[in-house]
C-alpha positions in Angstrom: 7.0 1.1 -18.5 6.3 1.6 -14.5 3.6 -0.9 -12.8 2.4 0.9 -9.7 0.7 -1.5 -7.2 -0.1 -0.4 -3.6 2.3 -2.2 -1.5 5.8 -3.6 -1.3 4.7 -7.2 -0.3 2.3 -6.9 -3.9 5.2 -5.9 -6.1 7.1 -9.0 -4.6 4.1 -11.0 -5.8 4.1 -9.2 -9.1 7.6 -10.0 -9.5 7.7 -13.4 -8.0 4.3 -15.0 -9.4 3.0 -12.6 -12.1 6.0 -11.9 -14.0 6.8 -15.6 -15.0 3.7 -16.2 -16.9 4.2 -12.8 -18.6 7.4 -14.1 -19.8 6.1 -17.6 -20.8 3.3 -15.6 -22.8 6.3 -13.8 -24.5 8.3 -16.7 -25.4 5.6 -18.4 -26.6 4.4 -15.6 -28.8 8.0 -15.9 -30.5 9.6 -13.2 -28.9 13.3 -13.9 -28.9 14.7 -10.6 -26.7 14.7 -11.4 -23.1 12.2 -9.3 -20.8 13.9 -7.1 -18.8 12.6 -6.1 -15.7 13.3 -4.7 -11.9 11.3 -3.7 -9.2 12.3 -0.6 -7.5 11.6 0.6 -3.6 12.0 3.5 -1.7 15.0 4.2 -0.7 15.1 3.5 2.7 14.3 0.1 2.0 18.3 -0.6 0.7 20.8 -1.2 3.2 24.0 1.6 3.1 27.2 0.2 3.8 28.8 3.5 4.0 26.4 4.3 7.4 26.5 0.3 8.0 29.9 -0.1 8.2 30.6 3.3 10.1 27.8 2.0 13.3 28.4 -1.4 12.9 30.2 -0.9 16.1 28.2 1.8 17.9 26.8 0.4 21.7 24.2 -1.6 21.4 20.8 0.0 22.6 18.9 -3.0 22.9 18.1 -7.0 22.4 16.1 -5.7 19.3 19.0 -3.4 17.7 21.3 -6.5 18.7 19.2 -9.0 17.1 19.2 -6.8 13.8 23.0 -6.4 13.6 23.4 -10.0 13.8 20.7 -10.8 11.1 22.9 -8.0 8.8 26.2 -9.9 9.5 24.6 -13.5 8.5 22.8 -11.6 5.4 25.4 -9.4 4.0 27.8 -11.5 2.2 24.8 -13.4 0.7 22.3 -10.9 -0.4 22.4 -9.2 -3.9 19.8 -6.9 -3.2 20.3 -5.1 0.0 16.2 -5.2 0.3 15.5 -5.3 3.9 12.3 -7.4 2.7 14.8 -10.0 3.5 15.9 -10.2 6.6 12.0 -10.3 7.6 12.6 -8.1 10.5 9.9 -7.5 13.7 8.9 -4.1 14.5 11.4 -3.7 17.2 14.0 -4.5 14.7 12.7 -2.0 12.1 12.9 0.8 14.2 16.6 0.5 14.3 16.7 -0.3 10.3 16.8 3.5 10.3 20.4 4.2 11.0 21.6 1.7 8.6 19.0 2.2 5.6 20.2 4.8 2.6 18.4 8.2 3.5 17.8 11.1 1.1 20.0 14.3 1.2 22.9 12.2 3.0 24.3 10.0 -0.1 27.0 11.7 -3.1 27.3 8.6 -5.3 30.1 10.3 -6.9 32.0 10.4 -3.2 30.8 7.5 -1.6 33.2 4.8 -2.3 30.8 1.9 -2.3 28.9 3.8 -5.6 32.1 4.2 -7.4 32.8 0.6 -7.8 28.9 -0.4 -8.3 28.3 -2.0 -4.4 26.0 0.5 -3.4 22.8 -1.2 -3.3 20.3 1.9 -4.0 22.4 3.0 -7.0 22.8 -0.8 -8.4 18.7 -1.0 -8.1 18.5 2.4 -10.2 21.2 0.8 -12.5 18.9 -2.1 -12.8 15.5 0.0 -13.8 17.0 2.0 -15.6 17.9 -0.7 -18.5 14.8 -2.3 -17.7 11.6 -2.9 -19.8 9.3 -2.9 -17.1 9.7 -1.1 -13.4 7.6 -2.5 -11.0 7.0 0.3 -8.3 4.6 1.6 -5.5 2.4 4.1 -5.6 4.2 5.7 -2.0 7.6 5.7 -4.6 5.6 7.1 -7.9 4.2 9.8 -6.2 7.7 10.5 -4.4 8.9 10.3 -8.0 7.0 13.5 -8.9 7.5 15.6 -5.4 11.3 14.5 -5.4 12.1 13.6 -8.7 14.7 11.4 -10.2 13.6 8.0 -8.2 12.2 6.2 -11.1 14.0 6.3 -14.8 12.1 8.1 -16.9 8.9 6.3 -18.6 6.2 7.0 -21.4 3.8 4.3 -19.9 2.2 4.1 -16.5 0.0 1.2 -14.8 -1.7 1.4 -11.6 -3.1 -1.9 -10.1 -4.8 -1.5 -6.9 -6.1 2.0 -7.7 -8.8 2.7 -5.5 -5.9 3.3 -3.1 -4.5 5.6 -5.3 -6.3 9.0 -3.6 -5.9 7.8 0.3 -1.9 7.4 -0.5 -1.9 11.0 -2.4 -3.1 12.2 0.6 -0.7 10.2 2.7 2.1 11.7 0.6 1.0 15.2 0.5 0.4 15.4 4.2 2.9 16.2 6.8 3.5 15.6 10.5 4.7 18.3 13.1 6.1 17.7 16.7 8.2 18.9 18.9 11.1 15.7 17.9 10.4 17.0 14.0 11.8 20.6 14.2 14.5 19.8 16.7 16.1 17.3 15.1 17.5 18.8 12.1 18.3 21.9 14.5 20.4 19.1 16.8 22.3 17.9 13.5 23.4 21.9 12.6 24.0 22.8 16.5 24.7 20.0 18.7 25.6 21.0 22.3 26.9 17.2 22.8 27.0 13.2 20.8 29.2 12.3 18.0 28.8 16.1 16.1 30.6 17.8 19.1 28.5 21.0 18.9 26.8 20.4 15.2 27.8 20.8 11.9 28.2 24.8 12.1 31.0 23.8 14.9 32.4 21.3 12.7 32.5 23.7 9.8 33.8 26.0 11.9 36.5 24.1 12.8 37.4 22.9 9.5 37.6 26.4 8.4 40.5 26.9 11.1 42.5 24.2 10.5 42.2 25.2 6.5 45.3 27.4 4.7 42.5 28.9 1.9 42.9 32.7 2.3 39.0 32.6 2.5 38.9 30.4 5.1 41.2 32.4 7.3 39.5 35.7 6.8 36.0 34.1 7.4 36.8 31.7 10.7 36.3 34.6 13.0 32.6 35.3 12.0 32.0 31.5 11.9 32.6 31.0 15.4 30.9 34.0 16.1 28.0 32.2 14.2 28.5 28.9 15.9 28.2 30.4 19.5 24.7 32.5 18.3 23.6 29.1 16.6 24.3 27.4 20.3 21.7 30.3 21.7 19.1 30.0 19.1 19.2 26.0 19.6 18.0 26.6 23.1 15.6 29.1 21.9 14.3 26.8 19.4 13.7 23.6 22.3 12.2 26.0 24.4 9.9 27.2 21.8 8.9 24.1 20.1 8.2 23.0 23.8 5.6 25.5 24.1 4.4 25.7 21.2 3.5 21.7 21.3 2.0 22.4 24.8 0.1 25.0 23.7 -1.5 23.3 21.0 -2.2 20.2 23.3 -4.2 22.4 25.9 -6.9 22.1 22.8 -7.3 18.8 23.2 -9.2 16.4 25.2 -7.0 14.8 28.6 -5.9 11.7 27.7 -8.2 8.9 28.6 -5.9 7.1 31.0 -1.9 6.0 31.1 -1.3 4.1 27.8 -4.4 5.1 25.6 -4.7 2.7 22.4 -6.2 5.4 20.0 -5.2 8.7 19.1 -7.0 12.1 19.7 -7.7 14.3 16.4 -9.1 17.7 16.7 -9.6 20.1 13.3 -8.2 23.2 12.8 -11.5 25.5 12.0 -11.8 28.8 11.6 -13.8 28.9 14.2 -11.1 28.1 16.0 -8.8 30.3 14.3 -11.0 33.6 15.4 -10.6 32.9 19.3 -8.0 34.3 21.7 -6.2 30.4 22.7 -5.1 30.7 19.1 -3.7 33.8 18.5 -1.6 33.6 21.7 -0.8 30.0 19.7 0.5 32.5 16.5 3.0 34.7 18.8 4.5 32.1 20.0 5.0 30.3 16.6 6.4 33.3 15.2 9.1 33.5 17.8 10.0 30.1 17.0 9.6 31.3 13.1 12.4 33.8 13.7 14.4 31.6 15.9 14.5 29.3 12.5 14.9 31.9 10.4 18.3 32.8 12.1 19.5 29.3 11.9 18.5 29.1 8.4 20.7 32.6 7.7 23.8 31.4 9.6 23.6 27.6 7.6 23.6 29.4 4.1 26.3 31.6 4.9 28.3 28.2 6.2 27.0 26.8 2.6 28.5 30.0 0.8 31.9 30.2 2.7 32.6 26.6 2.3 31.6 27.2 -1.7 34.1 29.9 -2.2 36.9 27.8 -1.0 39.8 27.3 -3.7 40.2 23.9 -2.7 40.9 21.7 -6.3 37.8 19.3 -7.2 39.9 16.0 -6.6 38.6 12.9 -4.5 41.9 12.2 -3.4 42.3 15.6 -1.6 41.5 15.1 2.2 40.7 18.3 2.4 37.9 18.8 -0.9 36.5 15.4 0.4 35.7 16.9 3.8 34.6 20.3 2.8 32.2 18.3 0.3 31.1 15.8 3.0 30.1 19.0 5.0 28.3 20.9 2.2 26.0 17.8 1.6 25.0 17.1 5.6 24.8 20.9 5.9 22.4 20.6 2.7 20.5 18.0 3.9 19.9 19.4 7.2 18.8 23.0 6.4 16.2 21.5 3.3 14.8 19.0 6.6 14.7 22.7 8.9 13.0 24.6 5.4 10.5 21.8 5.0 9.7 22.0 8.8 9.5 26.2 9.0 7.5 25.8 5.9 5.3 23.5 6.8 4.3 25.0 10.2 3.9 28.6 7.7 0.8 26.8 6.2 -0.6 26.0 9.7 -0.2 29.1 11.5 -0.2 31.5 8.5 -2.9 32.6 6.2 -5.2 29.3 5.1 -5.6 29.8 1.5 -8.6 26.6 2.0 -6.8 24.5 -0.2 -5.9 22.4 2.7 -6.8 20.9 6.6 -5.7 21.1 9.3 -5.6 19.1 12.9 -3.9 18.1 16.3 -3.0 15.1 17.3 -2.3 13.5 20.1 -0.4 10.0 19.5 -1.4 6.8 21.5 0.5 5.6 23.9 3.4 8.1 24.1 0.8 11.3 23.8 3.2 13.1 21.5 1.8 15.9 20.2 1.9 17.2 16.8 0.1 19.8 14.3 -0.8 18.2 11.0 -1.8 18.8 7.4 -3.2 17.3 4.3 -4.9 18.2 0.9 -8.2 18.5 0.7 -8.6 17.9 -3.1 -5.9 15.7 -4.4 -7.1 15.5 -8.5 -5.3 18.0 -9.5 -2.0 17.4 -8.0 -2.5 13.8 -9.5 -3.0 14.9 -13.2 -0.1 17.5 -13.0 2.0 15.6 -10.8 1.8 11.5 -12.4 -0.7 11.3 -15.0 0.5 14.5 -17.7 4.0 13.2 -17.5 3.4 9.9 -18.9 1.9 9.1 -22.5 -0.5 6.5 -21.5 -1.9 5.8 -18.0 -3.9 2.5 -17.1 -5.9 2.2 -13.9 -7.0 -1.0 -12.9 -8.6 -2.6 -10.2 -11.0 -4.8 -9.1 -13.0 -2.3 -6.9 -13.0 1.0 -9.1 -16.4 0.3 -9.9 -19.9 1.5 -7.6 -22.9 0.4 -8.6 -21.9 -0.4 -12.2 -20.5 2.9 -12.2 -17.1 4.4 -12.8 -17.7 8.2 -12.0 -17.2 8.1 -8.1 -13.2 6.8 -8.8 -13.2 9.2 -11.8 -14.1 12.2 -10.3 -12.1 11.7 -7.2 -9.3 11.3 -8.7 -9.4 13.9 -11.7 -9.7 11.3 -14.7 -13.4 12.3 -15.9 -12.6 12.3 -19.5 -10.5 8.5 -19.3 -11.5 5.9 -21.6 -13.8 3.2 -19.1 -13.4 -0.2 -19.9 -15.7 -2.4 -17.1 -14.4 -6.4 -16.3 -16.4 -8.9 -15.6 -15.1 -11.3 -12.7 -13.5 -14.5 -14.3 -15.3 -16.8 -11.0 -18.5 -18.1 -11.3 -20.1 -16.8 -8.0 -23.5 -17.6 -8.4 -22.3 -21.3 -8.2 -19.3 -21.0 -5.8 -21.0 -17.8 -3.6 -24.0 -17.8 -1.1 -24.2 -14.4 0.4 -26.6 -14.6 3.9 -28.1 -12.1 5.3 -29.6 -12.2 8.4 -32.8 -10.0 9.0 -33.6 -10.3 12.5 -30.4 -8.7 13.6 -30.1 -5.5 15.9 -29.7 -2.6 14.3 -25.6 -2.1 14.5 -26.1 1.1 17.3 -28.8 -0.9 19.3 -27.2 -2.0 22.8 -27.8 -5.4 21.9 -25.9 -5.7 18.9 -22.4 -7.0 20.2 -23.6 -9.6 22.2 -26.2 -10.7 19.0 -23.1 -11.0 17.0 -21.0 -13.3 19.6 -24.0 -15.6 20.0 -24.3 -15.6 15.9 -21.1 -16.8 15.6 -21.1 -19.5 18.0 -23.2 -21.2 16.1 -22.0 -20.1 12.5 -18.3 -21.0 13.6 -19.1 -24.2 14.7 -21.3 -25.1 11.5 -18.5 -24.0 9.2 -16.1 -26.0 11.5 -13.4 -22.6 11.2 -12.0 -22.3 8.3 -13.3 -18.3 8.5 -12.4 -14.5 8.5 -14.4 -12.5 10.5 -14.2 -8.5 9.3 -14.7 -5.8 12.0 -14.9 -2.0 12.0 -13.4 -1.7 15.5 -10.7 -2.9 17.6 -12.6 -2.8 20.6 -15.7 -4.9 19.0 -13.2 -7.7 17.5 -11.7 -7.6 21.1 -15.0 -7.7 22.8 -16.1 -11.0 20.3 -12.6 -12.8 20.8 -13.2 -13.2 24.9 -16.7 -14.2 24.1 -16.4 -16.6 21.6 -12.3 -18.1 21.7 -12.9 -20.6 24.9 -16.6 -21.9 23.5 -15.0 -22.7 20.4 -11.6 -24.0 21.3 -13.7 -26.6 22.9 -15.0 -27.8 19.8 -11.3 -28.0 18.1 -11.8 -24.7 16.4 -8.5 -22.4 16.7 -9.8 -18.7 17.7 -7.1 -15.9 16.1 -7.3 -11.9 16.6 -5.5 -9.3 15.2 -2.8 -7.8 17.5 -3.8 -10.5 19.9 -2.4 -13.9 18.5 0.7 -12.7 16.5 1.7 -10.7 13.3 -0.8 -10.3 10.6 1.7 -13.2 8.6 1.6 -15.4 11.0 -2.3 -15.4 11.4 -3.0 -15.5 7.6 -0.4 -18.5 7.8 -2.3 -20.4 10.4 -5.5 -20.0 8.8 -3.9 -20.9 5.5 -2.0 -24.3 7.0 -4.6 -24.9 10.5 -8.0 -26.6 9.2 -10.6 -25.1 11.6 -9.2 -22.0 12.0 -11.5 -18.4 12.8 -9.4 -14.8 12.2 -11.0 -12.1 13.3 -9.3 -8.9 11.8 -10.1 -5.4 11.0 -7.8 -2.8 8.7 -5.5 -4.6 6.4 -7.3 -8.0 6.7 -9.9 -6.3 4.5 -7.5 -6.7 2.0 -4.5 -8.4 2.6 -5.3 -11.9 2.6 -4.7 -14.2 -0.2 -6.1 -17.4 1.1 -7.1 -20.5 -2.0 -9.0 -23.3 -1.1 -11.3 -24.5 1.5 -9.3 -23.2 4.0 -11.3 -20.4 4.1 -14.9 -20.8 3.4 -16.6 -18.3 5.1 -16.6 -14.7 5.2 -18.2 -12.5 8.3 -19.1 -9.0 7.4 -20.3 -7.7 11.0 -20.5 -4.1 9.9 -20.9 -2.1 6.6 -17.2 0.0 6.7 -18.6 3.2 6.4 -15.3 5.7 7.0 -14.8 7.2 10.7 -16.9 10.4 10.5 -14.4 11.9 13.0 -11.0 11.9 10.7 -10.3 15.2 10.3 -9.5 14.9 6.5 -12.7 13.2 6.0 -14.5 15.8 7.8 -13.3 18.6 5.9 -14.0 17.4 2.4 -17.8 16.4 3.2 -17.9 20.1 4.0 -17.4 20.6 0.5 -20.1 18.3 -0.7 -24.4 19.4 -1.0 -25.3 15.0 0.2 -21.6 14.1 2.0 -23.3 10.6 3.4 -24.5 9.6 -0.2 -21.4 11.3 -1.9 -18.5 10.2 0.1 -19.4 8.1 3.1 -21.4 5.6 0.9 -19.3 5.3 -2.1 -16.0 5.0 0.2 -18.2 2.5 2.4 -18.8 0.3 -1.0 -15.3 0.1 -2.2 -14.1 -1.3 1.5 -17.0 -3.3 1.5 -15.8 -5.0 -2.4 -12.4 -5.6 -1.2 -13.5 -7.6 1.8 -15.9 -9.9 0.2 -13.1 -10.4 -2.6 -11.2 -12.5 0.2 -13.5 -14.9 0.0 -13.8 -16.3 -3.9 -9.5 -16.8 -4.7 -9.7 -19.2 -7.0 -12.2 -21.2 -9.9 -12.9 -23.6 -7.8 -13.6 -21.9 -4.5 -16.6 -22.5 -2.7 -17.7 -20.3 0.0 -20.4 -18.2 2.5 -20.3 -14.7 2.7 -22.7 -13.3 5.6 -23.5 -9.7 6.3 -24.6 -9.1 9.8 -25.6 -5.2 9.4 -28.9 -5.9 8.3 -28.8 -2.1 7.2 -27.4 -3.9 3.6 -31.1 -4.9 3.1 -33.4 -1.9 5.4 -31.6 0.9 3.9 -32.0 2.7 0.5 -28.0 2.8 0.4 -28.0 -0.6 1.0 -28.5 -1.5 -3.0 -25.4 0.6 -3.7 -23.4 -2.2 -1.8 -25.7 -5.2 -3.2 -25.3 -4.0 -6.9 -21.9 -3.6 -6.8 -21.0 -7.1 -6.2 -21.0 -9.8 -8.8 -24.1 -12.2 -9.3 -24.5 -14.2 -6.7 -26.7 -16.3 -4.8 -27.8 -14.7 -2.1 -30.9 -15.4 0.5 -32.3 -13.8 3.8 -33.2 -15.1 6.6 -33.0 -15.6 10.4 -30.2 -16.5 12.5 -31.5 -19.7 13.5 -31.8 -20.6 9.9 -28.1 -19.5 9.1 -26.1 -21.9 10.6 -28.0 -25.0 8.5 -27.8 -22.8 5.3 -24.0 -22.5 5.5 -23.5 -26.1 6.3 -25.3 -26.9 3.6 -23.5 -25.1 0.9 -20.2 -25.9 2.1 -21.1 -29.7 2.4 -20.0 -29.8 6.2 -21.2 -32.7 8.8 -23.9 -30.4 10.6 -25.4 -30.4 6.8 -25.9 -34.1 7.4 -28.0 -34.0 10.3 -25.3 -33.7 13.2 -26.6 -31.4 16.1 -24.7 -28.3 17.0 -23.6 -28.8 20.6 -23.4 -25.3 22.1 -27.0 -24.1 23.7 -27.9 -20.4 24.3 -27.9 -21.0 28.3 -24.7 -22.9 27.4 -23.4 -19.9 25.5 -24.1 -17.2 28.1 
C-alpha cells in the first residue's frame, strides 16, 4: 500500500506521529507480525557519496556551500538515512545540495561501488519500500512514479490525504520550464569548450576511443573527432540561438518594473498571438536552433552506437568496460535532458493541438526569461497515469467537499463515478468556534479598504492580546498592514511577525507556538501549514476571500473552456482555500477560538453562501467593527471581556 500526502514535512508527520497509533491499534487488535513500513522521497532528497566524495574537495564557492560541507562531515557518519530533511539546511545551503544529491540518469547501481555493498542511500530506501507494508510517499514522487516509472515498488492499494492538492501538483508535474540556462546546459555537458569535461563528453569519448586497441575503436576515431570539432561549432550555434530566441520572446513582455522586481511577469501564448508577424519571425529562429539540436542529437547517438559495438568483455574489474560504461550512461543522461528540452520547445512553437497552454515568463529578481507549458485538463492523465494502475484508490481530505458537495473535486479530477463517503468534523465548533463578520467594512476594491483593515486590527489584536494569524491574499497588503500595525502593538507587549519579513516560515509558526501574544501575518502556505494546539492561537483573520489570481495563465486558459468560469472555477477554488484557512484555527477538542472574515462580500454576495455552507456549524454573528473587539474578548475570556478599556484611540492610531 502507498499513502500519498502533499508534502515531505506531512509524510515526516505521518511517519513520526501517525504511524505509532496505527501500530498500537494493531497490536492491540492481536496482530502478532510487525508493521512494516518506509517512507520514500524523491530522489534528490538522498545524499550520493559517489558525487559527495568526488566534490568534497572542489573550491569552495561561498560561506553558504562552506557551511553545507561542514554540516555533511558532522552528519555523515551518524545518519542512516541520507535524507537531507536532516541537516535542516537554509536556502542558500539548498542551492548547493544539488551537486551532492543522487540525480536521475547519472546513477548505475550495478557500477557504483557504494550500491554494491548496500551504502548507497537512494537504493537502501528502495530496499526499504520495497519489503514494506505501507510506503508513505508524495504526491510530487507518485506522479513521477507514473511519468518515470520504477520509483515506488509496485502496489495494488493507493491513498491520497491532502487531495484537493492533487490537480495543482498534476499540473506542476506535467508542466515544464524553458530558458536559455535549460537548453544549454545539457549541450555544455556533451561539448564543453572548458571546466572539468575538457571539451564535453563527445571529446572525452573521442579520446577514449583513441587510446582503445578495439578494432572498432580505431576504424571509427577519425570520424569522432571529426564529430567532436562540428559538435564545438554547433555549441556556439546553439548559445547564440538560444540567446535570441529568449530575447525575442522577452520583447513580448512588459519592461520590468524597476531593478529587483519581487513578482514575475506572465504573458499567454494565444492564438491571437500566434497569427501576427513578432511571432513567426519567433518560429525561424526556433527552428534554426531546432536543427542546431537536431545535429547534436545525431552526432551523440552515433557516440552511443560506436561505444556499444565495442568488444570490450562485460567485467567490472576491466578499467577499460568501466569507463566506456561510465560514458554511455552520462552520454545517456545528457542527450534524454537535450530530447526533453527540443521536445518540449516542439509543443511551443509547433502546431498547438489545444490540449495545452502556453506563456512567458519573466522571473523576479534575475528577469530570466523562459517559455512555459502546462495541461489544461489534467483528469485524464490522472486516471490513466495513477488511479487505473492501482486496485483501489482512497481520496481523502478535509476540504474535498463545496457546499455539501463532492462533484467540483470529482469532476476536476476525473473520479465521477467514485464511491462518496462525506465526514463529519470530530470538533464541536458551535461551542469552540465564533465566526465574526463585520458588515460595515469597505468593499475589498474600495480605496479605503487597507487602511479599514489596519485600524480593525489594532483594536482586534489588542483585545485578543496576540495569540493570532492573520491570512492575506497579497504580499504587498500583508506588507502594507505590518508597518501600520507592528510599532502600535509592540507597545502593548504584542509580538508583530510577517512572512518573509521576520524569519523562515518555521521559525514564525515556532514563535507563535512558544511566544504568548504573538500576531503572524502570512499569506501562501500559512493557509495551510500551520499546526498550532492550544490557546496559542485563538484567532483567525480572514482579510480577503482567496479567490485564485485571474491573471495565471493556466487559470486563464481553462475558464475559457467553461460557459460561468467565476461560479465554475474561481468560486469553488476560492472555497476550498478559504476551508483550509479556517481549519488553522480549531486543532484540537478543546480549542477555543474566533474566526473573523473582513470581506464582507461572504455575507453581500450570492457566492457568499457557497463559502458559509461549506464550513462546519458554527456560531457565527454580524456586526460592526466597534462591536468586534468586545465580542472576541468575550468568547475567548480575555481581560478587555472584564471591563478593561482598550488603550489605542483612532487619533492615536493614525
Amino acid at each position: 500500500m502507498v499513502v500519498s500526502t502533499d508534502t515531505i514535512s506531512l509524510q515526516d508527520q505521518l511517519y513520526g506521529k501517525d504511524l505509532p497509533d496505527v501500530r498500537t491499534v494493531l497490536r492491540e487488535s492481536g496482530q502478532t507480525e510487525e508493521l512494516r513500513v518506509a517512507v520514500m522521497k524523491g530522489r534528490a532528497n538522498y545524499l550520493c557519496l559517489r558525487r559527495w566524495f568526488e566534490h568534497m574537495d572542489d573550491p569552495i564557492e561561498d560561506v553558504a556551500d562552506a557551511s553545507l560541507r561542514a554540516k555533511i562531515l558532522l552528519w555523515l557518519p551518524h545518519t542512516q538515512t541520507g535524507d537531507k530533511a536532516e541537516l535542516r539546511m537554509n536556502r542558500e545551503e539548498e542551492a548547493h545540495w544539488r551537486k551532492f544529491a543522487s540525480e536521475r540518469g547519472r546513477c548505475s547501481p550495478k557500477r557504483c561501488p557504494y550500491a554494491r555493498v548496500n551504502q548507497c542511500f537512494l537504493y537502501r530506501a528502495r530496499h526499504l519500500a520495497a519489503n514494506a507494508h505501507i510506503v508513505i510517499a508524495n504526491h510530487s514522487l507518485v506522479l513521477s512514479n507514473s511519468t518515470q516509472g520504477f520509483v515506488l515498488p509496485p502496489f495494488e492499494h493507493l491513498i491520497i490525504d491532502e487531495a484537493h492538492h492533487l490537480e495543482g501538483e498534476a499540473t506542476s508535474q506535467f508542466s515544464w520550464t524553458v530558458n536559455g540556462s535549460t537548453i544549454e546546459e545539457p549541450v555544455r555537458a556533451l561539448i564543453s569548450p572548458d571546466g572539468v569535461l575538457q571539451g564535453g563528453y563527445f571529446s572525452t569519448t573521442s579520446s577514449f576511443l583513441a587510446r582503445s586497441s578495439d578494432s572498432n575503436a580505431v576504424k571509427n576515431t577519425p570520424l569522432a573527432r571529426e564529430k567532436a570539432a562540428l559538435g564545438s561549432q554547433q555549441s556556439g550555434i546553439v548559445s547564440s540561438l538560444a540567446g535570441a530566441l529568449m530575447a525575442r520572446l522577452g520583447e513580448f513582455l512588459p519592461p520590468p518594473r524597476g531593478m529587483r522586481q519581487s513578482f514575475s511577469d506572465q504573458l499567454r501564448v494565444t492564438e491571437a498571438m500566434r497569427a501576427r508577424g513578432p511571432w513567426h519571425e519567433l518560429v525561424l529562429t526556433w527552428e534554426q536552433l531546432d536543427a542546431a539540436l537536431l545535429q547534436i542529437l545525431d552526432s551523440g547517438r552515433w557516440f552511443l552506437k560506436t561505444l556499444d559495438a565495442l568488444s570490450l568483455p562485460d567485467d567490472d574489474t576491466n578499467p577499460e568496460s568501466q569507463q566506456r560504461d561510465e560514458l554511455t550512461m552520462e552520454l545517456q543522461s545528457s542527450l534524454e535532458d537535450l530530447t526533453t528540452v527540443r521536445l518540449q520547445l516542439v509543443k511551443a512553437f509547433g502546431q498547438d493541438d489545444g490540449t495545452r497552454v502556453f506563456w512567458i515568463e519573466r522571473s523576479p529578481v534575475q528577469a530570466v526569461i523562459s517559455i512555459n507549458g502546462a495541461p489544461l485538463d489534467v483528469s485524464d492523465l490522472l486516471r490513466q497515469e495513477v488511479f487505473n494502475d492501482a486496485k483501489t484508490t482512497v481520496l481523502t481530505s478535509a476540504t474535498l467537499m463545496i457546499d455539501g458537495s463532492f462533484d467540483y473535486i470529482a469532476d476536476r479530477l476525473g473520479l465521477r463515478d467514485a464511491t462518496q463517503l462525506p465526514l463529519g468534523s470530530p470538533f464541536d465548533h458551535e461551542r469552540s468556534t465564533l465566526v465574526f463578520v463585520p458588515d460595515d467594512m469597505p468593499d475589498p476594491n474600495h480605496q479605503n479598504f487597507q487602511a479599514t483593515v489596519n485600524a480593525t486590527l489594532l483594536d482586534l489584536l489588542a483585545a485578543s492580546k496576540g495569540r493570532a494569524l492573520v491570512l492575506f491574499t497579497s504580499h504587498s497588503a500583508l506588507q502594507a498592514t505590518h508597518r501600520a500595525i507592528k510599532r502600535p502593538l509592540e507597545q502593548k507587549n504584542i509580538a508583530v511577525l510577517g512572512q518573509r519579513i521576520d524569519g523562515s516560515f518555521r521559525q514564525i509558526v515556532e514563535q507563535l507556538r512558544n511566544n504568548p501574544g504573538t500576531v503572524v501575518l502570512g499569506t501562501s502556505s500559512y493557509w495551510e501549514g500551520v499546526d498550532v494546539v492550544g490557546p496559542a492561537l485563538s484567532l483567525l483573520v480572514i482579510v480577503k476571500l482567496p479567490f485564485p489570481v485571474p491573471s495565471d495563465p493556466v487559470f486563464e486558459a481553462r475558464c475559457e473552456l467553461s460557459n460561468d468560469p467565476f461560479n465554475e472555477l474561481s468560486v469553488p477554488q476560492a472555497v476550498l482555500r478559504f476551508k483550509q484557512g479556517f481549519g488553522r484555527l480549531i486543532r484540537s477538542s478543546t480549542d477555543r477560538g474566533v474566526c473573523v472574515v473582513l470581506d464582507r462580500r461572504i455575507i453581500s454576495r450570492r457566492y457568499g453562501d457557497s463559502f458559509l455552507h461549506s464550513l462546519p456549524a458554527t456560531t457565527f454573528q454580524v456586526g460592526s467593527t466597534y462591536d468586534l473587539p468586545l465580542a472576541t474578548a468575550r468568547w475567548l475570556g480575555t481581560d478587555a471581556a472584564r471591563g478593561e478599556t482598550l488603550s489605542m484611540s483612532w487619533g492615536e492610531q493614525w
